[in-house]
N, CA, C and O atoms as a CHARMM CRD file, in Angstrom:
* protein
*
  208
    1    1 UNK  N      3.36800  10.01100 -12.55700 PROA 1      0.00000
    2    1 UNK  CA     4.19100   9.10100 -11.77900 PROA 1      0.00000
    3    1 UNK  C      4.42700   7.83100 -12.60400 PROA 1      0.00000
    4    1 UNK  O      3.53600   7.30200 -13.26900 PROA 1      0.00000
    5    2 UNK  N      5.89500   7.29700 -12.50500 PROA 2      0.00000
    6    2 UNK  CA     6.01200   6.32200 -13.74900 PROA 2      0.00000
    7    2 UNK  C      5.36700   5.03100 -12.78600 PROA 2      0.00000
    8    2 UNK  O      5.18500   4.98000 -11.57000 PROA 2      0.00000
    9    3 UNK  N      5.17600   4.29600 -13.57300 PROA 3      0.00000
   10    3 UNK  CA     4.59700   3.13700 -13.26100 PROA 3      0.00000
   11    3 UNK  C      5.64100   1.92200 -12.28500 PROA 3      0.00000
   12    3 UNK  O      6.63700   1.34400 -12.72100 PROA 3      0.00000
   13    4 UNK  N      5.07100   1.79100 -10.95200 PROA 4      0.00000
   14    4 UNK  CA     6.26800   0.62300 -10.08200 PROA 4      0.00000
   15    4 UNK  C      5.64200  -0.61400 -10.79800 PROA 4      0.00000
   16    4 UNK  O      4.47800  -0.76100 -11.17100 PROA 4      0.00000
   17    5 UNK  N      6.58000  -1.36900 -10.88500 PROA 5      0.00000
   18    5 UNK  CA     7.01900  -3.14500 -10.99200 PROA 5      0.00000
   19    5 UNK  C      7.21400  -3.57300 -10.20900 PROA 5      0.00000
   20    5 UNK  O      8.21800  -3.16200  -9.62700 PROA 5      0.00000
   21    6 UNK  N      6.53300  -4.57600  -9.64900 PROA 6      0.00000
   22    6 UNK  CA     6.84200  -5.44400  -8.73500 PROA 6      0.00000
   23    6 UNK  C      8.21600  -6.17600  -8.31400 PROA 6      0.00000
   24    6 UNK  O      8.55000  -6.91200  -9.24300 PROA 6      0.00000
   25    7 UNK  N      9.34400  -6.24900  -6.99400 PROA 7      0.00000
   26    7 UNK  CA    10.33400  -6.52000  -7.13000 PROA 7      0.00000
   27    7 UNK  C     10.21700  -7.83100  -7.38300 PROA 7      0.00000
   28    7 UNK  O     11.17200  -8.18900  -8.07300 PROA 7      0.00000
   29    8 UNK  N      9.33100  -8.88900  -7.08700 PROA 8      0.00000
   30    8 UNK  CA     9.18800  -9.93800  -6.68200 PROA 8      0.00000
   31    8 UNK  C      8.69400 -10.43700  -8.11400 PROA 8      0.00000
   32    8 UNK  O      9.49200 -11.22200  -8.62600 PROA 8      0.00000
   33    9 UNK  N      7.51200 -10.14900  -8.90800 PROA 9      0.00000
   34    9 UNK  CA     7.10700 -11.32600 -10.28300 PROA 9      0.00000
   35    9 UNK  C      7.45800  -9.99400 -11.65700 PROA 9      0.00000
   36    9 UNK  O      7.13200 -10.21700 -12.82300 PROA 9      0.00000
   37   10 UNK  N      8.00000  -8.95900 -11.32000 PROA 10     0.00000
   38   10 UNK  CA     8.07800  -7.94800 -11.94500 PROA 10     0.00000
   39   10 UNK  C      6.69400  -7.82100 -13.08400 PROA 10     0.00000
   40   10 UNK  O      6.89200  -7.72100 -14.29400 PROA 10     0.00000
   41   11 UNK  N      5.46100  -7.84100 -12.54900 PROA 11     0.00000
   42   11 UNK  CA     4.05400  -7.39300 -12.65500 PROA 11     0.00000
   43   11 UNK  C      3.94800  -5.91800 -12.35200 PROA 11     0.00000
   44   11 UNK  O      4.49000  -5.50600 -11.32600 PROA 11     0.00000
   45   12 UNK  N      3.28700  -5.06200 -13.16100 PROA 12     0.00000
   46   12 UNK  CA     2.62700  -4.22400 -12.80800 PROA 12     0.00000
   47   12 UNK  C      2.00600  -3.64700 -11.41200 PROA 12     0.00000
   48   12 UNK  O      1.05000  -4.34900 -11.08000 PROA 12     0.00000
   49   13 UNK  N      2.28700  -2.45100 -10.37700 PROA 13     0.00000
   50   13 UNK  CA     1.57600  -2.60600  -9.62400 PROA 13     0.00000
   51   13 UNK  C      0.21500  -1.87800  -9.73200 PROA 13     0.00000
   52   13 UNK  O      0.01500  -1.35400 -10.82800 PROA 13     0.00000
   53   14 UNK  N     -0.65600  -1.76100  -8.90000 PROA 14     0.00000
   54   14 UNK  CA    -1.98900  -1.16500  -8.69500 PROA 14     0.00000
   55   14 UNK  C     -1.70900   0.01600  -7.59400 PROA 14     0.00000
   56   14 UNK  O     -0.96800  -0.11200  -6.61900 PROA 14     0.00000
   57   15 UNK  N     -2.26400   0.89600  -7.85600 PROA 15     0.00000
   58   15 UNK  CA    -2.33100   1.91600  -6.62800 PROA 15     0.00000
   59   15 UNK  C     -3.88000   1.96000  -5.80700 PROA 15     0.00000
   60   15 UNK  O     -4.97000   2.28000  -6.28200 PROA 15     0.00000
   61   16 UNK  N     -3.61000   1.60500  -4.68600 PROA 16     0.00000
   62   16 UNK  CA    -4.62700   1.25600  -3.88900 PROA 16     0.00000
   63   16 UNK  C     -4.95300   2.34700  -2.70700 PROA 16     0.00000
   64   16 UNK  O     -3.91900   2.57100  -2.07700 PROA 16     0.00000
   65   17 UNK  N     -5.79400   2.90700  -2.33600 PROA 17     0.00000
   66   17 UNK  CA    -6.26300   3.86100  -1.61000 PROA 17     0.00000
   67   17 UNK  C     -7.07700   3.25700   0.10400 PROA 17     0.00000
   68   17 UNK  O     -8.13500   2.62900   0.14800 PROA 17     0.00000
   69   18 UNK  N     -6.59200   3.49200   0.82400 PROA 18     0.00000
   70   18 UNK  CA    -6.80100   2.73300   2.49100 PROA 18     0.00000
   71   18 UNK  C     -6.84800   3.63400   3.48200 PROA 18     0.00000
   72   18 UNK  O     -5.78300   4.09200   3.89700 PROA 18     0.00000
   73   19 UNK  N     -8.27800   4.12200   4.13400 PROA 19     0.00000
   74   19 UNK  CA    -7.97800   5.59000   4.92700 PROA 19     0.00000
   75   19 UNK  C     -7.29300   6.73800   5.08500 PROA 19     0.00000
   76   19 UNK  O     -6.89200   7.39500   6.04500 PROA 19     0.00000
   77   20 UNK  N     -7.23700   6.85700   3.40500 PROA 20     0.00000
   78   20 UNK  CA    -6.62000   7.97400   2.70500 PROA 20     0.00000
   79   20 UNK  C     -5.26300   8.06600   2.77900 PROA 20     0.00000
   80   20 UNK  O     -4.51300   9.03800   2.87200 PROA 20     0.00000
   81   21 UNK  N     -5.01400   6.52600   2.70400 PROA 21     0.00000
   82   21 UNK  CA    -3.38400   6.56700   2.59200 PROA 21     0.00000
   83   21 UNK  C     -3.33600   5.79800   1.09400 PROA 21     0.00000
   84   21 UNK  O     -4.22800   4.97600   0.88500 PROA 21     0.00000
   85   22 UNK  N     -2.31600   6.03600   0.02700 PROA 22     0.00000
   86   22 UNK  CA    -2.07100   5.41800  -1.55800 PROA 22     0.00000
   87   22 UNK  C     -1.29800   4.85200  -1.09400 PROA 22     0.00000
   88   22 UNK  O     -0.72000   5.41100  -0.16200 PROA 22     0.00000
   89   23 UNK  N     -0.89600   3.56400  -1.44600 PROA 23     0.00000
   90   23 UNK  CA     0.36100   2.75100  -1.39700 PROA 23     0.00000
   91   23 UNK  C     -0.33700   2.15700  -2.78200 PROA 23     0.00000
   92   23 UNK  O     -1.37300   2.44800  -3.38000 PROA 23     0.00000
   93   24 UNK  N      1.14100   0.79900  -3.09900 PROA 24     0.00000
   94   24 UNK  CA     1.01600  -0.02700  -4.36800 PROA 24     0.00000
   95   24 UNK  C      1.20400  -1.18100  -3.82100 PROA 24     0.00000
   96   24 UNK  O      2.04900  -1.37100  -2.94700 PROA 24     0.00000
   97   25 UNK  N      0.21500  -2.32000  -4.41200 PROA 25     0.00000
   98   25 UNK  CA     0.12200  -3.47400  -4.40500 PROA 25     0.00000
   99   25 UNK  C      0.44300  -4.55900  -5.84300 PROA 25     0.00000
  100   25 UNK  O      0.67000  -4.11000  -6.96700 PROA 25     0.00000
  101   26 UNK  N      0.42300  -5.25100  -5.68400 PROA 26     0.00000
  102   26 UNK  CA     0.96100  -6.54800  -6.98900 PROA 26     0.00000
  103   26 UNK  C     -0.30100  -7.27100  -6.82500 PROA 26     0.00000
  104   26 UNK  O     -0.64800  -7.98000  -5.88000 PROA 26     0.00000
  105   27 UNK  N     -1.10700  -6.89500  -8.20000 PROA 27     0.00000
  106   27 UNK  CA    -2.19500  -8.12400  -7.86900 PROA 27     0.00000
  107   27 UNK  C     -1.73400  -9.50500  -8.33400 PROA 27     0.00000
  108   27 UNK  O     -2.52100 -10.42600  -8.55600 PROA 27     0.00000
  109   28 UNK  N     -0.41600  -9.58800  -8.46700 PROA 28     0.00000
  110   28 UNK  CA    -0.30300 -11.43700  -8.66000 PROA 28     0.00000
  111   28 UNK  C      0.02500 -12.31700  -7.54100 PROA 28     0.00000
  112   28 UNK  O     -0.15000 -13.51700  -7.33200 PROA 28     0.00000
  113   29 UNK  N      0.78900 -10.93400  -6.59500 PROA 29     0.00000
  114   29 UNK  CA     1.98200 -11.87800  -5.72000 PROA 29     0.00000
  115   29 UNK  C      1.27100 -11.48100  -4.44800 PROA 29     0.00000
  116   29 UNK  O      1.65000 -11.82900  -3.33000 PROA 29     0.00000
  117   30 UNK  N      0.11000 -10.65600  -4.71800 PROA 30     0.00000
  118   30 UNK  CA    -0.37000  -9.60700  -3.33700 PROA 30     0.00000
  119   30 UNK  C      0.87000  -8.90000  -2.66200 PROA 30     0.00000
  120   30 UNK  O      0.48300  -8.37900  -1.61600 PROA 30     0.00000
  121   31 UNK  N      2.30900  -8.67400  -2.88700 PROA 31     0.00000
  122   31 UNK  CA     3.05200  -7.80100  -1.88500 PROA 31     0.00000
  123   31 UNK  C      2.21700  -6.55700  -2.31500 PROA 31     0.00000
  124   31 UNK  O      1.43100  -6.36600  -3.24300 PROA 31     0.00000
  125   32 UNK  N      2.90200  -5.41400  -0.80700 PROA 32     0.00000
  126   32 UNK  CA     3.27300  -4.20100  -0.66400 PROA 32     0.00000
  127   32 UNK  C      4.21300  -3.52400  -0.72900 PROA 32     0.00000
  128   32 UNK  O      5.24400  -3.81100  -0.12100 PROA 32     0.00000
  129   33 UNK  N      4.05700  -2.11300  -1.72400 PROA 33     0.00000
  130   33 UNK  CA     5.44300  -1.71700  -1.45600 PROA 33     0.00000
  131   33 UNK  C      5.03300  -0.07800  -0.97400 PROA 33     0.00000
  132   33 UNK  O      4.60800   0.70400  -1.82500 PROA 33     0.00000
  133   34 UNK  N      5.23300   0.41000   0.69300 PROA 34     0.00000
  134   34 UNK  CA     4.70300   1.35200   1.16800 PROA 34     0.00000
  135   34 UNK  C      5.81400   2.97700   0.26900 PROA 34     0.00000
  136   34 UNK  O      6.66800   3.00100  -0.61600 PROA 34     0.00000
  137   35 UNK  N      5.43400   3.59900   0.76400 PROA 35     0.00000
  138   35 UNK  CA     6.34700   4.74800   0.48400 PROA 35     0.00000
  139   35 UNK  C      6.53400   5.25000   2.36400 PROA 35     0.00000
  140   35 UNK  O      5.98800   4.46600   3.13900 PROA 35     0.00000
  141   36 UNK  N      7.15700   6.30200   2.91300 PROA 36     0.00000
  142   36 UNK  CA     8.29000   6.70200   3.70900 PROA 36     0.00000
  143   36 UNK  C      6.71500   6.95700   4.50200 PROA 36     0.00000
  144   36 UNK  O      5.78700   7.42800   3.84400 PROA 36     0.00000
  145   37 UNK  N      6.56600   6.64700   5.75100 PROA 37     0.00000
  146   37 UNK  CA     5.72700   7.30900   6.45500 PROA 37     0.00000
  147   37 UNK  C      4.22100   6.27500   6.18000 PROA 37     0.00000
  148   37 UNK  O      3.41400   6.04200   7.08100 PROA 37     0.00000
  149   38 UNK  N      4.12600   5.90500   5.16200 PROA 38     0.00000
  150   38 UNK  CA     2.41800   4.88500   5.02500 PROA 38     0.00000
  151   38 UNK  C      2.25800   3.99200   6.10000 PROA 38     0.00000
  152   38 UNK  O      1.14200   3.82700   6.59400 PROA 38     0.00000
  153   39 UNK  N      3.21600   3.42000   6.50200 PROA 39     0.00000
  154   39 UNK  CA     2.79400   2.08500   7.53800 PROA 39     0.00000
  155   39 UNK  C      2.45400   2.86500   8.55900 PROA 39     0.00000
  156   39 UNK  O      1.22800   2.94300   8.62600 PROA 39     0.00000
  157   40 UNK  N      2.95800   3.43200   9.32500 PROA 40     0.00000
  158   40 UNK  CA     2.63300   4.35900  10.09500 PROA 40     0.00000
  159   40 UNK  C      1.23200   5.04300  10.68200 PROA 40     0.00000
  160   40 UNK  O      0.75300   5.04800  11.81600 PROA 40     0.00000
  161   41 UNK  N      0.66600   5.76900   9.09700 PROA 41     0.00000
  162   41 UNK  CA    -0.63600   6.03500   8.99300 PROA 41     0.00000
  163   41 UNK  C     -1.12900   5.05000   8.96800 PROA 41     0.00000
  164   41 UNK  O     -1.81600   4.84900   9.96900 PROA 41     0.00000
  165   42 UNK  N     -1.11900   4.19600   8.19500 PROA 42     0.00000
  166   42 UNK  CA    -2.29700   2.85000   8.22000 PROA 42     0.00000
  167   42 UNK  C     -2.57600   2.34400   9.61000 PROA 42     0.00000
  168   42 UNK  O     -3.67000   2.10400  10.12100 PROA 42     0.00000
  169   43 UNK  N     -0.90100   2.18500  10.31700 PROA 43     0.00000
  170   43 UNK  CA    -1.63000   1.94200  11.65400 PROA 43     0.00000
  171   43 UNK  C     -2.32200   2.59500  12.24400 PROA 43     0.00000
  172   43 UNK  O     -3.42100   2.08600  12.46300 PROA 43     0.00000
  173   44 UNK  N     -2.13100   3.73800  12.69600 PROA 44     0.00000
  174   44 UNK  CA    -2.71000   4.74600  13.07900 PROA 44     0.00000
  175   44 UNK  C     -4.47400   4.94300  12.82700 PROA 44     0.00000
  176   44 UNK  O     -5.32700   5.24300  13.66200 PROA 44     0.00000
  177   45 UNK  N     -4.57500   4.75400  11.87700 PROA 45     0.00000
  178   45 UNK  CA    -5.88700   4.92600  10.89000 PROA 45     0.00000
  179   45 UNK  C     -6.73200   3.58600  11.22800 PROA 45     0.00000
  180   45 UNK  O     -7.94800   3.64500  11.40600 PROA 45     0.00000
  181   46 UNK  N     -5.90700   2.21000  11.31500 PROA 46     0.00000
  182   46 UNK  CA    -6.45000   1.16700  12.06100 PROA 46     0.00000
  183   46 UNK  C     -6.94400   1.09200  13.87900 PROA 46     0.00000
  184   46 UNK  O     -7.81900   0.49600  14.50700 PROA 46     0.00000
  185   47 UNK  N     -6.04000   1.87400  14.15900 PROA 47     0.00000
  186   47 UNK  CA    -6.12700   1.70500  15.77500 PROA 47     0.00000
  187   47 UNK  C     -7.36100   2.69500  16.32500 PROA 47     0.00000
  188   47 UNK  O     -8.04100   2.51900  17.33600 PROA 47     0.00000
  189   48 UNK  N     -7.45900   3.95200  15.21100 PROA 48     0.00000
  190   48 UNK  CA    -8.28600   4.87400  14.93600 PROA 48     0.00000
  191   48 UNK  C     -9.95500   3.67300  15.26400 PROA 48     0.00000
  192   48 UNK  O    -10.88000   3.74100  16.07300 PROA 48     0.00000
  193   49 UNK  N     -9.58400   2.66000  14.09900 PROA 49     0.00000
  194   49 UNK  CA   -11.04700   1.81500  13.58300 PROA 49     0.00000
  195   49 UNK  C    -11.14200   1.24400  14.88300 PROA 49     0.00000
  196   49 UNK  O    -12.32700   1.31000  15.20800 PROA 49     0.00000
  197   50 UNK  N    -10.53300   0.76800  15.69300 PROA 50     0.00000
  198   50 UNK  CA   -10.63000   0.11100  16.32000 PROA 50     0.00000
  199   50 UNK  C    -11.37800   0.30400  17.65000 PROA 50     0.00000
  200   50 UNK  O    -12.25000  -0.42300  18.12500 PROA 50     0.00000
  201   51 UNK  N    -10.75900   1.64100  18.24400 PROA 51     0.00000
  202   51 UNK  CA   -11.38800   2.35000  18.87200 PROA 51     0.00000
  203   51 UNK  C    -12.94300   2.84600  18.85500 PROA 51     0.00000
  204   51 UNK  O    -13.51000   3.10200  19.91700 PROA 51     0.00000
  205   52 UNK  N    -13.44400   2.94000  17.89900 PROA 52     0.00000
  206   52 UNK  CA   -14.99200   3.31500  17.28500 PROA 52     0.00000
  207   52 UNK  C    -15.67400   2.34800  17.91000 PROA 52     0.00000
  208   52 UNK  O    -16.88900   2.24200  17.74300 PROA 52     0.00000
């Protein structure tokens, strides 16, 4: 997978792993940039935590 750039400081992003969901983060600017369906799970996966 080629490497995302940040739209915002065009930095490198990081691929970050969150209740088994990957998205990419910017460690300069902290954005997110999800792919089709991640926000979704994350919530999901949060409301999941929440419940416990």
């Amino acid at each position: 997978m080629p490497l995302l750039m940040c739209p915002n400081d065009n930095a490198p992003m990081q691929t970050l792993d969150r209740h088994g969901v990957q998205f990419d983060m910017c460690p300069t600017c902290r954005g997110v940039w999800l792919d089709r369906g991640e926000l979704e799970k994350l919530m999901a996966a949060a409301a999941d935590e929440g419940r416990a």
